[in-house]
C-alpha positions, 0 to 999 in steps of 0.5 A: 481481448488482451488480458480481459478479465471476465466471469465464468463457470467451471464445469461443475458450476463453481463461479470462477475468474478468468483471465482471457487472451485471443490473438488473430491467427493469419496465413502467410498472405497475413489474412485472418483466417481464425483466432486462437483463445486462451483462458488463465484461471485467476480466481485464487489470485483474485480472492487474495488481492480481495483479502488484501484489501479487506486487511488494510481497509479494516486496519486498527494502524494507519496504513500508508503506501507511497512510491519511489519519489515518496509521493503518497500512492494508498492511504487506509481509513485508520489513516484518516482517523489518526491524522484528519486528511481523507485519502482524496486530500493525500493520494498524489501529494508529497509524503514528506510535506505533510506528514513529517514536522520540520525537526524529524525531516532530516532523519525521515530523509535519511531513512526514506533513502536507506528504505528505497535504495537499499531495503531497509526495515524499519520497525516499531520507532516512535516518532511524532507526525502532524495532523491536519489540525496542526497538532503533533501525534505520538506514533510508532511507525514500521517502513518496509520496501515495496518490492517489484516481481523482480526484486527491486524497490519501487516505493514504500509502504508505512504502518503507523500506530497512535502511542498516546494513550501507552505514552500517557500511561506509561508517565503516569506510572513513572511519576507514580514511582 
């Protein structure tokens, strides 16, 4: 049991998860002669990790997670609302084959680069991405570096916005002026 996730109780009865290791002890002979346990507290972690979830799961903005290779790795339900793919269809396939029509590919590939090599963000921009019917959407999109423990870039995450009602808004009032 390695790193084992398991239920249990503190001492005063409030549930709790723990994360447990046991490794064999041996003699010098190399026989097992017991083991040694160890019980790592991990519930804090776990209800952030829930919390997380529920944020993303329950997000107004398409949420969108991809890895360094920009191949799509999380795609939240506001996403399938925006854009008509499910995450089955998406999770694995290529961001850029998708999502981006071919007259925004070349500036979404600079900016993927600067994103992953170097950490760039990128806030609010407008864009127009395309849906799975074929029709192009209007979005505000913010690219952020998905970083490792260590510090290094190991993908992306993107939070896309519908502006077409903001957009239809504001050229109304424009032509209203």
């Amino acid at each position: 049991l390695d790193g084992a996730e398991m239920s249990a109780h503190h001492k005063d009865g409030t549930p709790l998860t723990v994360r447990v290791f046991i490794a064999p002890v041996n003699n010098r002979a190399g026989e097992t002669v017991g083991v040694m346990g160890m019980a790592e507290d991990i519930t804090a972690s776990k209800r952030l990790e829930a919390d997380l979830r529920q944020l993303i799961e329950n997000s107004p903005s398409a949420i969108i997670s991809m890895t360094q290779d920009s191949v799509i790795a999380s795609w939240n339900p506001a996403a399938e609302k925006l854009f008509g793919w499910t995450a089955a269809e998406m999770v694995g396939t290529p961001y850029l084959a998708s999502l981006i029509p071919p007259d925004e590919r070349d500036r979404h590939a600079e900016q993927r680069q600067r994103t992953l090599s170097g950490g760039e963000v990128v806030q609010n921009q407008p864009r127009r991405r395309a849906k799975k019917d074929g029709s192009l959407v209007d979005v505000s999109v913010s690219i952020a570096p998905r970083m490792q423990t260590d510090g290094t870039v190991n993908g992306a995450v993107v939070i896309m916005s519908d502006m077409t009602e903001r957009l239809q808004a504001e050229r109304a009032l424009a032509q209203k002026n």
